[in-house]
C-alpha positions, 0 to 999 in steps of 0.5 A: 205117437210112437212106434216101435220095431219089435221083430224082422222076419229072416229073409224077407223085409216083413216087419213086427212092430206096436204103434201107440196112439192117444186112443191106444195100442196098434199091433202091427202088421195091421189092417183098418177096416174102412168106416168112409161116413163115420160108419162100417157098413152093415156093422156097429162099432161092437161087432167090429171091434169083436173083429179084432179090428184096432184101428179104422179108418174114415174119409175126410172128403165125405164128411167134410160133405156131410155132416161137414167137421165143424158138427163132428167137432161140437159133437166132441170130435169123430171118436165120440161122434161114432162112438169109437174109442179106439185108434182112427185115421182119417185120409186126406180126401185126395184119392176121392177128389182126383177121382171125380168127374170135372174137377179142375187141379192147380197149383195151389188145390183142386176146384170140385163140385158138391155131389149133391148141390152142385156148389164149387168147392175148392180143397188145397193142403191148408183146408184139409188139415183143418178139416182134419184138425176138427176131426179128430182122428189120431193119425191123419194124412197130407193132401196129395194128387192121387197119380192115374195109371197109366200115365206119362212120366212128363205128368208123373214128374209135376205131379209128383213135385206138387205133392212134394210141395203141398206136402211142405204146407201141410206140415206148416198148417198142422198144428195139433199135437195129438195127431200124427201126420203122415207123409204120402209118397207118390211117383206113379210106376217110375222108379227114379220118381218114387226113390226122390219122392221118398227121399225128399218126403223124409226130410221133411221128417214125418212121424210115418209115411205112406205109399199112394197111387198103388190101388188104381189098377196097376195090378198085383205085378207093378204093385210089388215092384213099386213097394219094393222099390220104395218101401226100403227108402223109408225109415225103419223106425216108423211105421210104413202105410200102403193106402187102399190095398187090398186083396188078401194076396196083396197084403202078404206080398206087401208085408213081406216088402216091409209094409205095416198098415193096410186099408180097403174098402174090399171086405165090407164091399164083397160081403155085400155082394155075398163074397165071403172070404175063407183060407181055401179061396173066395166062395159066393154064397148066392150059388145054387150049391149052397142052399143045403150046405149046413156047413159055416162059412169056414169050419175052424172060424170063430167069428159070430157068424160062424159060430152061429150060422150055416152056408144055407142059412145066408145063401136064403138070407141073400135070396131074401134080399134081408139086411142081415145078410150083409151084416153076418157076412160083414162080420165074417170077412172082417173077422177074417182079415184081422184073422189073416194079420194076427197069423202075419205077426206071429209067423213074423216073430217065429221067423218063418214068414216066407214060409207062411207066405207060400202055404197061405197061397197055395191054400187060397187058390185052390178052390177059388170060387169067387 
């Protein structure tokens, strides 16, 4: 994997940059839609990569459950199990497993039990680079603790020390070299604690590092204070990864921080429950006042949906409770934060990402209905 640092936006850390993978070429500013099962929910993989998607992600934890790695692996490997042939990263399955009920975390991994059999399984770094390692992704992630907020610092300090040392042994246990490995700085909302984090985790020289423990309801405030304080100890040559964010308010304030990739589980999520995404603000579809309304979803988008289909013609599908519903509003809030990112990028190598930043949010908010 390389990555390359084409442009840096006058005043502001907002960076223009390409990752190259075994299964091509990332532009970054980016943002991966999330597949957790090997599967973007409501979507094929040709409606998503018609998105504009590049990248997506899925999750270690789940599929080591179901249908477990060593069947992906025969199947020739996640990219042709889910008929993928762009770049994927798999994450570590930690964030999943610290979030669960009755875990029990040592030194060494974490104790959990089987959502459907009830089985103690155990997950420690050596395992979850091995589960990754059949996998197959291109870019993969250590096994870290995912910190609660809020906490104490005593707990933040061992915790982040464990992270630390589980992180030296994934590097030991990663052996394949079509992958990239990623390092996860931790620290909780401790400054000192995410400055050690980052300094210690680049010496352990990663081909990129990410930025975890920022998605677990801190808020938009302690998230701009965390990346700002952490992103500048971070090469400048690799790629910066901010795990599980986010909104779109969430992703400008970050890029602006320095930050290349983004990930969340929000645009298939909201759509869904008929929230869809547009440059005024969120609008819920199921509202009464759209059952006339014969405009799309957003007039100047030129995803399938829009091109397509009205406001009126979803508000029934979603009082319909049909499937296609949750597939075209899928598509459209994909399309829409592919979109986002493509102006992010272009508003960086004209040097007026500040500028961008402000008027994309001074829209947004302003009719809000979501």
């Amino acid at each position: 994997m390389q990555f390359k640092l084409l442009a840096k936006d006058r005043g502001t850390q907002a960076r223009r940059g390409t990752l190259s993978t075994p299964h091509g070429e990332i532009q970054t500013p980016i943002f991966m839609p999330v597949a957790t099962h090997a599967a973007m929910k409501a979507m094929t993989p040709l409606q998503v990569r018609e998105t504009g998607a590049q990248i997506i992600l899925s999750n270690t934890y789940h599929l080591h459950l179901h249908p477990g790695e060593q069947l992906v692996q025969k199947a020739g490997g996640l990219h042709r199990f889910m008929a993928w042939d762009g770049p994927i990263l798999t994450d570590s399955g930690g964030f999943q497993v610290f979030s669960l009920p009755n875990k029990r975390i040592t030194e060494d991994g974490v104790f959990f039990r089987h959502e459907d059999t009830g089985e103690e399984i155990f997950l420690d770094p050596a395992k979850a680079m091995e589960i990754q390692m059949a996998l197959g992704a291109d870019i993969i992630m250590n096994f870290d603790e995912c910190i609660p907020y809020p906490c104490d610092k005593g707990y933040a300090e061992r915790s982040t020390a464990k992270t630390l040392r589980w992180a030296k042994q994934c590097k030991e246990a990663h052996t394949r070299k079509d992958q990239a490995l990623f390092g996860i700085v931790q620290g909780s909302v401790f400054e000192d604690l995410r400055r050690h984090c980052a300094r210690e985790m680049v010496k352990l020289d990663f081909p990129g590092y990410a930025i975890g423990g920022v998605s677990v309801g801190e808020g938009l405030e302690l998230l701009k204070l965390v990346v700002g304080y952490t992103a500048p100890h971070l090469p400048e040559d690799k790629p910066r990864y901010l795990m599980g964010v986010g909104l779109p308010e969430d992703i400008l304030e970050s890029v602006e921080r320095g930050i290349d990739m983004f990930d969340c589980v929000i645009p298939t999520r909201y759509a869904r429950s008929a929230t869809l995404f547009t440059n005024r603000g969120r609008i819920r579809l199921t509202n009464k006042n759209f059952r006339r309304d014969f405009y799309p979803i957003e007039p100047n988008c030129d995803c399938y949906t829009c091109r397509n289909f009205t406001r009126a013609y979803l508000h029934h599908l979603f009082g319909a409770n049909e499937v296609l519903s949750a597939i075209l509003a899928s598509i459209h809030n994909v399309h829409f934060y592919l979109n986002m990112m493509s102006r992010i990028r272009q508003a960086i190598e004209e040097g007026r990402y500040a500028a961008f930043k402000n008027e994309f949010l001074a829209e947004y908010k302003r009719q809000d209905r979501g």
